[in-house]
CHARMM internal coordinates of N, CA and C (Angstrom, degrees):
IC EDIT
DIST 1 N 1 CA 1.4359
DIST 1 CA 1 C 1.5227
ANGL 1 N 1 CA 1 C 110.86
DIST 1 C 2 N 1.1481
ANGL 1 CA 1 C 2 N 113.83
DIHE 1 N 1 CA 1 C 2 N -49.19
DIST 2 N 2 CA 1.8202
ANGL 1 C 2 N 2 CA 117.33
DIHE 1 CA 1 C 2 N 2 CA 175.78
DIST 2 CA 2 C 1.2374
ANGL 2 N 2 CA 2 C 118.13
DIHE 1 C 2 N 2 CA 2 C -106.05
DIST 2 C 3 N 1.5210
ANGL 2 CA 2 C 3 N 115.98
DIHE 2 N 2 CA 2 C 3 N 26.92
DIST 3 N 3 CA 1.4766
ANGL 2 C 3 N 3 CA 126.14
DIHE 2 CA 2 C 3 N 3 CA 166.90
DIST 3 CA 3 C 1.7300
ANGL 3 N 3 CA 3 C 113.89
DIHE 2 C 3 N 3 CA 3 C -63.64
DIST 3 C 4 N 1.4215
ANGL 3 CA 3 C 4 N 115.19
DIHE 3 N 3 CA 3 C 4 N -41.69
DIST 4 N 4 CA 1.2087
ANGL 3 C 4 N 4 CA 122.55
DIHE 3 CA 3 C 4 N 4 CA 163.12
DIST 4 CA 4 C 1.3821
ANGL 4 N 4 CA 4 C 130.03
DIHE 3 C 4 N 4 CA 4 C -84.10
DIST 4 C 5 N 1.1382
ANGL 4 CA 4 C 5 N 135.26
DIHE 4 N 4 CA 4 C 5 N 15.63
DIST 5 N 5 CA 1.7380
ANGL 4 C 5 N 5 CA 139.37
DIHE 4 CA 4 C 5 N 5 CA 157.13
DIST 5 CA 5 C 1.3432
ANGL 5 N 5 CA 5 C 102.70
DIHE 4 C 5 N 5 CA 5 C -77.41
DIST 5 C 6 N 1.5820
ANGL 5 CA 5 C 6 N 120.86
DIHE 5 N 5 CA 5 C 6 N 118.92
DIST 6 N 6 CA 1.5608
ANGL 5 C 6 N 6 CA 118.00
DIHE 5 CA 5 C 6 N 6 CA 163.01
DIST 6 CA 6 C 1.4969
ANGL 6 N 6 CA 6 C 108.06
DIHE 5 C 6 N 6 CA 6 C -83.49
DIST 6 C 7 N 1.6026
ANGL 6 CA 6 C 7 N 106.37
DIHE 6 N 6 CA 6 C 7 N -157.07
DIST 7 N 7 CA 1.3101
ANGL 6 C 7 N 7 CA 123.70
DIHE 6 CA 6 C 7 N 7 CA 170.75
DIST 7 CA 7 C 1.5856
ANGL 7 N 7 CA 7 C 109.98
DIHE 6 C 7 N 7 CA 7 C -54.65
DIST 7 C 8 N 1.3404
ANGL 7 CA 7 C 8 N 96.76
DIHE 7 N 7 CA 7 C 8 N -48.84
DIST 8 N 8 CA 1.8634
ANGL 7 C 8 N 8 CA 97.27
DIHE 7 CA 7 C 8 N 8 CA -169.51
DIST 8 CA 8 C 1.3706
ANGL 8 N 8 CA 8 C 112.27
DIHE 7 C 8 N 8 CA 8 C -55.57
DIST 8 C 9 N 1.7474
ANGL 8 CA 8 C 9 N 114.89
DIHE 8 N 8 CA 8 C 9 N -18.31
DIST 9 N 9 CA 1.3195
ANGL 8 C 9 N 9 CA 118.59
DIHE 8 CA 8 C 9 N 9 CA -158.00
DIST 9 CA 9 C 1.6092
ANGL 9 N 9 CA 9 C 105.99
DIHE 8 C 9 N 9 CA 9 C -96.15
DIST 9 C 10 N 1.1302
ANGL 9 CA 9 C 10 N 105.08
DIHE 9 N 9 CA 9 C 10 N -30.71
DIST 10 N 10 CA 1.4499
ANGL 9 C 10 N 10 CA 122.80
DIHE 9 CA 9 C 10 N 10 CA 178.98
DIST 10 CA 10 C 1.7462
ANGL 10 N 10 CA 10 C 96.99
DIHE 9 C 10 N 10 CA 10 C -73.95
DIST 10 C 11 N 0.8951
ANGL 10 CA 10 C 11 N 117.71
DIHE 10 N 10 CA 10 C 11 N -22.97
DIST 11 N 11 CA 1.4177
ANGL 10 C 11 N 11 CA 94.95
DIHE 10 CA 10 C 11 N 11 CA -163.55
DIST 11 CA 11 C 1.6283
ANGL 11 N 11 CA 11 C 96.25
DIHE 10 C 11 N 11 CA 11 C -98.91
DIST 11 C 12 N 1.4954
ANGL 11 CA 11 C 12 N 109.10
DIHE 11 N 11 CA 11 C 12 N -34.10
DIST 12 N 12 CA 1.7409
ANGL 11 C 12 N 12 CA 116.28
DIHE 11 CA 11 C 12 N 12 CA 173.16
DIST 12 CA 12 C 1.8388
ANGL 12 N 12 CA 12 C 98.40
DIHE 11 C 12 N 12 CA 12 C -53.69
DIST 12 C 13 N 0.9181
ANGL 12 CA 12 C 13 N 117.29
DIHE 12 N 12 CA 12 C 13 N -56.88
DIST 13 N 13 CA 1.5110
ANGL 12 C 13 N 13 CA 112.37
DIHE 12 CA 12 C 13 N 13 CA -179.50
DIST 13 CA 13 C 1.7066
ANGL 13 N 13 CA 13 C 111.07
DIHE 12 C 13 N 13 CA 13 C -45.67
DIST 13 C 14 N 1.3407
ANGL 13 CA 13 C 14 N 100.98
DIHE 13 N 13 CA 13 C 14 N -71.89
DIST 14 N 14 CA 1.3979
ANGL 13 C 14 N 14 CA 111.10
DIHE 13 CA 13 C 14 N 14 CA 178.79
DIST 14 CA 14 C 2.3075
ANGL 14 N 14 CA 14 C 114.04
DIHE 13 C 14 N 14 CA 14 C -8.35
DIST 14 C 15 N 1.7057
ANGL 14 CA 14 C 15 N 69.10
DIHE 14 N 14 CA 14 C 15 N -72.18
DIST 15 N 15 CA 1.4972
ANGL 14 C 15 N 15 CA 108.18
DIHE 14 CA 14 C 15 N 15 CA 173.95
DIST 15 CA 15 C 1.4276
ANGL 15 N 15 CA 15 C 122.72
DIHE 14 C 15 N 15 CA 15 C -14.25
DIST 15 C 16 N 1.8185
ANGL 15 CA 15 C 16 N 86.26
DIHE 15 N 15 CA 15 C 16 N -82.31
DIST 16 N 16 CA 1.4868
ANGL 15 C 16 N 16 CA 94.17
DIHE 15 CA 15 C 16 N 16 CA 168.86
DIST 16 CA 16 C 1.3826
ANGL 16 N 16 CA 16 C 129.55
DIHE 15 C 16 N 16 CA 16 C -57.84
DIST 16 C 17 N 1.6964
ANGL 16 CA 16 C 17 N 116.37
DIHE 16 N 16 CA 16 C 17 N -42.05
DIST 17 N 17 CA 1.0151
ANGL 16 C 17 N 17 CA 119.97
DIHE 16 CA 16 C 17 N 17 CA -172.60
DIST 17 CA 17 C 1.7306
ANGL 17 N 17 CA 17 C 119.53
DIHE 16 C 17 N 17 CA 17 C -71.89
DIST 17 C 18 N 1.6399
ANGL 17 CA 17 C 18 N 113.22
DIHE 17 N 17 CA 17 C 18 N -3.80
DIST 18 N 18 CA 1.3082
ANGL 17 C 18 N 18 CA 122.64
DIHE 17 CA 17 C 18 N 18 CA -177.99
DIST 18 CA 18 C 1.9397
ANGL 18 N 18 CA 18 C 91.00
DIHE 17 C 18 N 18 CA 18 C -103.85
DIST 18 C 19 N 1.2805
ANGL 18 CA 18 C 19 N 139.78
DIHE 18 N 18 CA 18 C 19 N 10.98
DIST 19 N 19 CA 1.3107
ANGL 18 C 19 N 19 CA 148.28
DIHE 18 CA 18 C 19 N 19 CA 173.03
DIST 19 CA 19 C 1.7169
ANGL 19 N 19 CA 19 C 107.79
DIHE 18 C 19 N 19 CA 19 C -112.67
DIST 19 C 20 N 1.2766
ANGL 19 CA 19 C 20 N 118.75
DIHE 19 N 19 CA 19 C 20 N -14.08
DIST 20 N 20 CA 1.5561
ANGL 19 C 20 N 20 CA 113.74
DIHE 19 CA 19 C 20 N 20 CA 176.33
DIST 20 CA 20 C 1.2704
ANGL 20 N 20 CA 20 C 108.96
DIHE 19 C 20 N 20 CA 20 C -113.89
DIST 20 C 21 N 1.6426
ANGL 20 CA 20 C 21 N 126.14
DIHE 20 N 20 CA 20 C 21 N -35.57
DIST 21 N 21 CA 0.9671
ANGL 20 C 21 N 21 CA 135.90
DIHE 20 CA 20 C 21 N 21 CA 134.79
DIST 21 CA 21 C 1.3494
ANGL 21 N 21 CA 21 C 155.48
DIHE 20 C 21 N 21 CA 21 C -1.20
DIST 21 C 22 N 1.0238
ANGL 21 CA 21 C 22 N 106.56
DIHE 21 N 21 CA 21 C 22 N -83.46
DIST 22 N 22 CA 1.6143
ANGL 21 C 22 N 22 CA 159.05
DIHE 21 CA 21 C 22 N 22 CA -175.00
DIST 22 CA 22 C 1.9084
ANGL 22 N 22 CA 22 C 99.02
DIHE 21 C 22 N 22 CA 22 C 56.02
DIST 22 C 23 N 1.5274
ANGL 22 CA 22 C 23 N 99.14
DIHE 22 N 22 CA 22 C 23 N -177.89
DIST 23 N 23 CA 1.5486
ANGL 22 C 23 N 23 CA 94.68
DIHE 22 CA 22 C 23 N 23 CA -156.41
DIST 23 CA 23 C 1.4943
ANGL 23 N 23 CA 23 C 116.13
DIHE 22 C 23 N 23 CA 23 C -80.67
DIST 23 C 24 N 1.5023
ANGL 23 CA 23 C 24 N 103.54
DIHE 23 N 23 CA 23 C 24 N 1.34
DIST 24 N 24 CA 1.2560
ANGL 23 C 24 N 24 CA 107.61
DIHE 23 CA 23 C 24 N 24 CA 167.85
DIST 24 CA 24 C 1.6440
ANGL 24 N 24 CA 24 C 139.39
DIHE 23 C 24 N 24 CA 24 C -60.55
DIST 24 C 25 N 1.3424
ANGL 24 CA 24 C 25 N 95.31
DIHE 24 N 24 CA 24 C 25 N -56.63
DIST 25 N 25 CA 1.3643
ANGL 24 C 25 N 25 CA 128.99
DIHE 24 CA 24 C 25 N 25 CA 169.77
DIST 25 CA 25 C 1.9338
ANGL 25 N 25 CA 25 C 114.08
DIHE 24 C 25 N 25 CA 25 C -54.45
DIST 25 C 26 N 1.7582
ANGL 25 CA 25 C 26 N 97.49
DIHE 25 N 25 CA 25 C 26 N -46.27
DIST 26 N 26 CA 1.6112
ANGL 25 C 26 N 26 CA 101.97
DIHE 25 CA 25 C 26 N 26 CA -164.49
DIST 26 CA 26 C 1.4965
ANGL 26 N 26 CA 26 C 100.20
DIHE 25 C 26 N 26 CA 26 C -54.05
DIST 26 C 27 N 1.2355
ANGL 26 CA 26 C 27 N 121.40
DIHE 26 N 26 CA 26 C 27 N -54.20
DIST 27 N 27 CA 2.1374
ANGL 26 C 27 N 27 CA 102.09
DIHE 26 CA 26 C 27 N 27 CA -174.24
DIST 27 CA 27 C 1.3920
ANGL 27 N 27 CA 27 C 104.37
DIHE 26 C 27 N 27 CA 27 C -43.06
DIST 27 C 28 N 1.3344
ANGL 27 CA 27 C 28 N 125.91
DIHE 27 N 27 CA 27 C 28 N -50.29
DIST 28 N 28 CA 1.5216
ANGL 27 C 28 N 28 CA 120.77
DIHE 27 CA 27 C 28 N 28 CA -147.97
DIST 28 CA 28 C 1.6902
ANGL 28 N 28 CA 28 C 92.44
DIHE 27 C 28 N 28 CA 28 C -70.15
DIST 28 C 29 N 1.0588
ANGL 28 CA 28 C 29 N 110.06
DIHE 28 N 28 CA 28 C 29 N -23.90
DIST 29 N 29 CA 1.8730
ANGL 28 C 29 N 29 CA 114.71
DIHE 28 CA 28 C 29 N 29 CA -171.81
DIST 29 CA 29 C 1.4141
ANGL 29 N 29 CA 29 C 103.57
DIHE 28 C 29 N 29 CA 29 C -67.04
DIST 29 C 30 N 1.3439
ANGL 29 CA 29 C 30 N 109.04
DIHE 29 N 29 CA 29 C 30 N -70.52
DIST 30 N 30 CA 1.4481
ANGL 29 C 30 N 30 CA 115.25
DIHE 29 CA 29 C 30 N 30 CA 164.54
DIST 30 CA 30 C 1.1565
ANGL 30 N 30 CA 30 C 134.66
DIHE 29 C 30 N 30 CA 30 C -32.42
DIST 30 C 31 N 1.1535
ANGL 30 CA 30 C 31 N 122.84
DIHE 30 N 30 CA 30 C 31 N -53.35
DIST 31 N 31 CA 1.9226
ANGL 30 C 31 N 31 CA 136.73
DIHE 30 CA 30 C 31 N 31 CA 164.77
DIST 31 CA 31 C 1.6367
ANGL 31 N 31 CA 31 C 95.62
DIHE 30 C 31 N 31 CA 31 C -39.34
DIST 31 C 32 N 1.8008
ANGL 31 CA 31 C 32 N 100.87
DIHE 31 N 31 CA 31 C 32 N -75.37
DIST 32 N 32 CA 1.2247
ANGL 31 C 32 N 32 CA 92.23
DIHE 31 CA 31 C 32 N 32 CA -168.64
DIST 32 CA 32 C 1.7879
ANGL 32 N 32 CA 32 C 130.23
DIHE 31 C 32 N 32 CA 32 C -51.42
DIST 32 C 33 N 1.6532
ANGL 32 CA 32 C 33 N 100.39
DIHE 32 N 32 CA 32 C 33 N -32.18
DIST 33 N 33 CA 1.7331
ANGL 32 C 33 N 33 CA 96.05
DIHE 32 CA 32 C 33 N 33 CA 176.63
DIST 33 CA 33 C 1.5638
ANGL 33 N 33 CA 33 C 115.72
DIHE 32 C 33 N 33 CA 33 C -63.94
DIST 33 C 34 N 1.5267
ANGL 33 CA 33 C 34 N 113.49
DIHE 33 N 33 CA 33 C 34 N -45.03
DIST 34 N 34 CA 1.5877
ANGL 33 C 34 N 34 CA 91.44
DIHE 33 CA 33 C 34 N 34 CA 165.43
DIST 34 CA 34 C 1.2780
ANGL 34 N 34 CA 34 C 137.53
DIHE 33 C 34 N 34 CA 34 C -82.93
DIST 34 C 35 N 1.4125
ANGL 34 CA 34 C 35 N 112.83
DIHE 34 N 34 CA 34 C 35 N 12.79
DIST 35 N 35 CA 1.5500
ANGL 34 C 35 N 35 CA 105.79
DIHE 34 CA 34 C 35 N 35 CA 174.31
DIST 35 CA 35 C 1.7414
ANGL 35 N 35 CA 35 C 88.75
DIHE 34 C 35 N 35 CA 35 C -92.29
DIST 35 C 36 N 1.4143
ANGL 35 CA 35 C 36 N 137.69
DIHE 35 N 35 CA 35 C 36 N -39.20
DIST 36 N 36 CA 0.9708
ANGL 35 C 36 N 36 CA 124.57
DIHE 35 CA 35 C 36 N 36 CA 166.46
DIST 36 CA 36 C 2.0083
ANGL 36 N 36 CA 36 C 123.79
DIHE 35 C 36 N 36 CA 36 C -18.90
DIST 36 C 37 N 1.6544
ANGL 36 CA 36 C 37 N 82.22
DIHE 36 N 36 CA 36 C 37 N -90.92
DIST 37 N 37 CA 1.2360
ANGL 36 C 37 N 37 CA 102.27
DIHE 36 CA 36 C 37 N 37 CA 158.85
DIST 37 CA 37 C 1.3749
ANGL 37 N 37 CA 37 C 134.01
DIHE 36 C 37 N 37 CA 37 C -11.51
DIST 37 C 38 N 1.2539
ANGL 37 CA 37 C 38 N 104.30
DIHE 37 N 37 CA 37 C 38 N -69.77
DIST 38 N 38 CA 2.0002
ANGL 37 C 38 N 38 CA 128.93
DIHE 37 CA 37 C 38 N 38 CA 170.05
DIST 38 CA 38 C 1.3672
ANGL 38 N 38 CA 38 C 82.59
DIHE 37 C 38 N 38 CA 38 C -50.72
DIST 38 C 39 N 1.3704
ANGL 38 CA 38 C 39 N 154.07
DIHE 38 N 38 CA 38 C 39 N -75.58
DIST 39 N 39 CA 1.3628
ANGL 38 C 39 N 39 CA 152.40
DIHE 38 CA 38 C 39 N 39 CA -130.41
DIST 39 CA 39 C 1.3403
ANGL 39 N 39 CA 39 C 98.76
DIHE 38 C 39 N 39 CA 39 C -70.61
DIST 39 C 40 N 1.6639
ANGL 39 CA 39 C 40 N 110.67
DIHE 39 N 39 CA 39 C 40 N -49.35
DIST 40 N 40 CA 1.6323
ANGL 39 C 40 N 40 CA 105.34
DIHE 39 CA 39 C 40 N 40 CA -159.54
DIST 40 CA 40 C 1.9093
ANGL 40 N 40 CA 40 C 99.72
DIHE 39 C 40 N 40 CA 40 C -91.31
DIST 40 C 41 N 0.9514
ANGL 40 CA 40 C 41 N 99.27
DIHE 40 N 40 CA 40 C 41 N -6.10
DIST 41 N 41 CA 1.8493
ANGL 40 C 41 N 41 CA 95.71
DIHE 40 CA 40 C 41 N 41 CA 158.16
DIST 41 CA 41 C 1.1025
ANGL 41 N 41 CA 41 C 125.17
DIHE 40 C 41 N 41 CA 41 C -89.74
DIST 41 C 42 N 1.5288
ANGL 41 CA 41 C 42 N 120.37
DIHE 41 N 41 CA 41 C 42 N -7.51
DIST 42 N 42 CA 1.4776
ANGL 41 C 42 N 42 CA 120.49
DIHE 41 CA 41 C 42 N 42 CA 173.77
DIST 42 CA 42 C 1.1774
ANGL 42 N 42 CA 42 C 91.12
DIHE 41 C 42 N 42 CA 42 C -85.89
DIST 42 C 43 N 1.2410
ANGL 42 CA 42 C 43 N 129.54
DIHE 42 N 42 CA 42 C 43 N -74.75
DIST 43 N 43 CA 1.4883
ANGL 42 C 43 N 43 CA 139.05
DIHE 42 CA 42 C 43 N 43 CA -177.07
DIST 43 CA 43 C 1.7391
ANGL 43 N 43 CA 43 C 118.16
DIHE 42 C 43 N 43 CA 43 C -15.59
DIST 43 C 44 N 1.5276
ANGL 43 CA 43 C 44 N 88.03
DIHE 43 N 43 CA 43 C 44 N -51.37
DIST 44 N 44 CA 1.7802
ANGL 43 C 44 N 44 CA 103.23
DIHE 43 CA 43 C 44 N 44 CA -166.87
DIST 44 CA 44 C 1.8733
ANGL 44 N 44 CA 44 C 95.49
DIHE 43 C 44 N 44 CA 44 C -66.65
DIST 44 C 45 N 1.2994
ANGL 44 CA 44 C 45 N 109.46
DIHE 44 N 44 CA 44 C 45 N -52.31
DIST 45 N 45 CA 1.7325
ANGL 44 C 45 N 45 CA 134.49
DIHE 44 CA 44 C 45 N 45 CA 176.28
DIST 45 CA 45 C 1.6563
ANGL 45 N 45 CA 45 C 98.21
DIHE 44 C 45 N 45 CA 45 C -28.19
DIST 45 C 46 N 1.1375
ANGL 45 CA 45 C 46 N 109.79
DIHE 45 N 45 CA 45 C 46 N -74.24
DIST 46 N 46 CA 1.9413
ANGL 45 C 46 N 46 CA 138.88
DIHE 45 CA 45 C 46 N 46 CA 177.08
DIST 46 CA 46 C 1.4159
ANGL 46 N 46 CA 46 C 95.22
DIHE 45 C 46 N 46 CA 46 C -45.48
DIST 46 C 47 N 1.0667
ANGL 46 CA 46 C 47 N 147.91
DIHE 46 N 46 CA 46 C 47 N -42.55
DIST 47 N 47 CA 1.2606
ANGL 46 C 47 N 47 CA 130.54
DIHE 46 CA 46 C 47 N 47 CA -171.86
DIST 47 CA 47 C 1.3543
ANGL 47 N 47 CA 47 C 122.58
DIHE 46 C 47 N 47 CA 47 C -96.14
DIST 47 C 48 N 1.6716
ANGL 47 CA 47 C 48 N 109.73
DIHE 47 N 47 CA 47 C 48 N -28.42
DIST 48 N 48 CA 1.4206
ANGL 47 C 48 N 48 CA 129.89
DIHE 47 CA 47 C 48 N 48 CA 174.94
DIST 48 CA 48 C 1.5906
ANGL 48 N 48 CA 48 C 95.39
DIHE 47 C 48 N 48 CA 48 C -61.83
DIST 48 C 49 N 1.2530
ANGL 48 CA 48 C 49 N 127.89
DIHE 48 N 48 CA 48 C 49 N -54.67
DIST 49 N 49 CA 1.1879
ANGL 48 C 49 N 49 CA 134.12
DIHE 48 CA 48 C 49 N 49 CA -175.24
DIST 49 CA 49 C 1.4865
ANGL 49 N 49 CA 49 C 111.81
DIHE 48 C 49 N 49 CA 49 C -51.47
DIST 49 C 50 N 1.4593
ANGL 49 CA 49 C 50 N 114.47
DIHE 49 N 49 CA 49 C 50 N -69.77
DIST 50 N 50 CA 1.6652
ANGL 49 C 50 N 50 CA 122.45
DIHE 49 CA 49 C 50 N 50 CA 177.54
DIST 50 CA 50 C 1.8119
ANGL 50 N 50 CA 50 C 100.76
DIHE 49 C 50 N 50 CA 50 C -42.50
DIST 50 C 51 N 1.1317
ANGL 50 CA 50 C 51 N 115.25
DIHE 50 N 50 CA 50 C 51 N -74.80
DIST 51 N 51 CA 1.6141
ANGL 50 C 51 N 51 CA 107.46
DIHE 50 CA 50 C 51 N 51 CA -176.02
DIST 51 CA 51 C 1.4014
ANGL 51 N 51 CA 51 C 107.41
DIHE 50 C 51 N 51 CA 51 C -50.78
DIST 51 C 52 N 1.3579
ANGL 51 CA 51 C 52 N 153.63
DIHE 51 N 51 CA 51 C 52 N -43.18
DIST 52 N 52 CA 1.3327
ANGL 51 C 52 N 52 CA 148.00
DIHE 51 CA 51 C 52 N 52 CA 168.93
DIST 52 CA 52 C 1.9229
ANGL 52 N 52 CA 52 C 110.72
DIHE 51 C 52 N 52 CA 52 C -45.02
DIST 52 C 53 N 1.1748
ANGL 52 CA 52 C 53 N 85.75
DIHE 52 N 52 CA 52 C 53 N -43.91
DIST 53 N 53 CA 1.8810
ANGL 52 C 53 N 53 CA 85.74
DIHE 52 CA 52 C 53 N 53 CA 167.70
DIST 53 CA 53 C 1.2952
ANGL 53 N 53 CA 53 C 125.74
DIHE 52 C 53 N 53 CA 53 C -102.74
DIST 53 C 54 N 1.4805
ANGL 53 CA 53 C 54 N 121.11
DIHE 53 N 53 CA 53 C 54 N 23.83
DIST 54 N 54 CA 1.2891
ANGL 53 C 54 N 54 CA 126.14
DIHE 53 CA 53 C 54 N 54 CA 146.76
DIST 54 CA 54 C 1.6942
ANGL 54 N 54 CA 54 C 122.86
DIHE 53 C 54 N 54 CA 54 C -120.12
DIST 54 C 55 N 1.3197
ANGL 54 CA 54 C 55 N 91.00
DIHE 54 N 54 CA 54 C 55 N 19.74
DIST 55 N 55 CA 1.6849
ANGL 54 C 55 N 55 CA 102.28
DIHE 54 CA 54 C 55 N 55 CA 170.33
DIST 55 CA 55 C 1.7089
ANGL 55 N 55 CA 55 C 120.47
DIHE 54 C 55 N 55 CA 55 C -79.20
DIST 55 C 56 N 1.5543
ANGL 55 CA 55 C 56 N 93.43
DIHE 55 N 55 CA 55 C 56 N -42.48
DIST 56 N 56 CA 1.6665
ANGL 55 C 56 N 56 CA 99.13
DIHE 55 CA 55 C 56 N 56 CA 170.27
DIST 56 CA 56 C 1.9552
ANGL 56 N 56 CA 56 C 129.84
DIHE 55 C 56 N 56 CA 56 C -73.94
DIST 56 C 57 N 1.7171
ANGL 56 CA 56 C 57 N 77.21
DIHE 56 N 56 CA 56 C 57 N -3.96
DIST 57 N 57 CA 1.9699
ANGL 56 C 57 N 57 CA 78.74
DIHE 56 CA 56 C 57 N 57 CA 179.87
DIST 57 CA 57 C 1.7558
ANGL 57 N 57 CA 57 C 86.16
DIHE 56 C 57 N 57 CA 57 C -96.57
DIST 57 C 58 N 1.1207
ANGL 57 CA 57 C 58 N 141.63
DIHE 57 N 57 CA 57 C 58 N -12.23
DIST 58 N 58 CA 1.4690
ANGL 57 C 58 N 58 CA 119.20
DIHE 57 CA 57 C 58 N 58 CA -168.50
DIST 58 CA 58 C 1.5551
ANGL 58 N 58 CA 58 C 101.04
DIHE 57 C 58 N 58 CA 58 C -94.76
DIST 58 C 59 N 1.4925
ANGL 58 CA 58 C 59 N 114.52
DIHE 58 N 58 CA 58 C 59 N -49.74
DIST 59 N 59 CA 1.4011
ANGL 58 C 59 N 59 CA 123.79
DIHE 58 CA 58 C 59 N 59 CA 161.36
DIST 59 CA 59 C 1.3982
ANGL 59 N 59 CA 59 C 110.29
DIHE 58 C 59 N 59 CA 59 C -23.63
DIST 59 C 60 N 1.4844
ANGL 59 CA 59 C 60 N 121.21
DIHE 59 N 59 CA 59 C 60 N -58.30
DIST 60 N 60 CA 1.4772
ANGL 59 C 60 N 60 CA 123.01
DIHE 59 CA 59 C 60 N 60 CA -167.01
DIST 60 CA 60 C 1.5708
ANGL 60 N 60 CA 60 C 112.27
DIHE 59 C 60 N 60 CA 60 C -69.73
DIST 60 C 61 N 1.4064
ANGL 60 CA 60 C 61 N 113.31
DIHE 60 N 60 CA 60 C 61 N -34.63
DIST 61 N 61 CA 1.3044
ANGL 60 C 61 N 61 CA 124.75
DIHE 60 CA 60 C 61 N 61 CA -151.25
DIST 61 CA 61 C 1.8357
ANGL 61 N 61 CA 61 C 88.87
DIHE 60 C 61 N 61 CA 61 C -97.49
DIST 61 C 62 N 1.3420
ANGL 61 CA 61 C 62 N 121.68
DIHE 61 N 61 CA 61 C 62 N -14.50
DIST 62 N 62 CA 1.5748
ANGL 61 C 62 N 62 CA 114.54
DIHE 61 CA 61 C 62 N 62 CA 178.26
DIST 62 CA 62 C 1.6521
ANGL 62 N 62 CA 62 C 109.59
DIHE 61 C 62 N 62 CA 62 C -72.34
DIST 62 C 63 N 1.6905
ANGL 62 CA 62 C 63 N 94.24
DIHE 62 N 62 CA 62 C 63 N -38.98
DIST 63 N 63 CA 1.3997
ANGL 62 C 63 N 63 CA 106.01
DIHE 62 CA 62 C 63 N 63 CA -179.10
DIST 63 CA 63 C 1.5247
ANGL 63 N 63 CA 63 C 129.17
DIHE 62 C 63 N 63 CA 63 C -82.49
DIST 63 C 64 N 1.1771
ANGL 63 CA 63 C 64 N 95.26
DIHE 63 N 63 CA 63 C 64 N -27.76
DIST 64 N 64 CA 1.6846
ANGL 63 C 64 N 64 CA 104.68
DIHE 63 CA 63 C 64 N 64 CA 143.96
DIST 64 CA 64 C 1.3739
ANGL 64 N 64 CA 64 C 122.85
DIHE 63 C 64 N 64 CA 64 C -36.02
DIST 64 C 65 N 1.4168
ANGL 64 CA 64 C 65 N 113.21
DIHE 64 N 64 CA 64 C 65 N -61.73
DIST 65 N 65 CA 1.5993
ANGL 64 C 65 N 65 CA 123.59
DIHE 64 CA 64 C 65 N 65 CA -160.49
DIST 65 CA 65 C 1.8513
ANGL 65 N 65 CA 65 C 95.90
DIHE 64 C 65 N 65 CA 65 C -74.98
DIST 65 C 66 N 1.4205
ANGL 65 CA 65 C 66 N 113.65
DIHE 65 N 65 CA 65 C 66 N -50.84
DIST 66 N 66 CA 1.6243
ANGL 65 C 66 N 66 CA 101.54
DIHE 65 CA 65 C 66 N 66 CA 171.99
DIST 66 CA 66 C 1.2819
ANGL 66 N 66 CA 66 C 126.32
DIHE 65 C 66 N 66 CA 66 C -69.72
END
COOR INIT
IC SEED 1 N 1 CA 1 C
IC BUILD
């Protein structure tokens, strides 16, 4: 989806969003998007993990049954 935004685009964003904003507000915005962020990569991490360690009990239990 944001493979195609360059520099110019990032900075047009920036822009606006430091004009609706204002420069007060933008850190607290920021903090909050990557602590967001950080959250839903732990999250995503935690689950990749749980299914990675229930791959070898189904594996075992297929070969069981044949």
């Amino acid at each position: 989806m944001f493979n195609n935004i360059g520099v110019s685009g990032l900075i047009i964003i920036l822009v606006i969003a430091l004009i609706v904003f204002g420069p007060a507000k933008l850190p607290q915005l920021g903090r909050a998007f990557g602590d967001t962020l950080r959250e839903f990569r732990n999250s995503t991490k935690g689950i990749v993990e749980e299914d990675l360690a229930e791959k070898p009990a189904v594996i075992e239990l297929d070969k069981a049954k044949s």
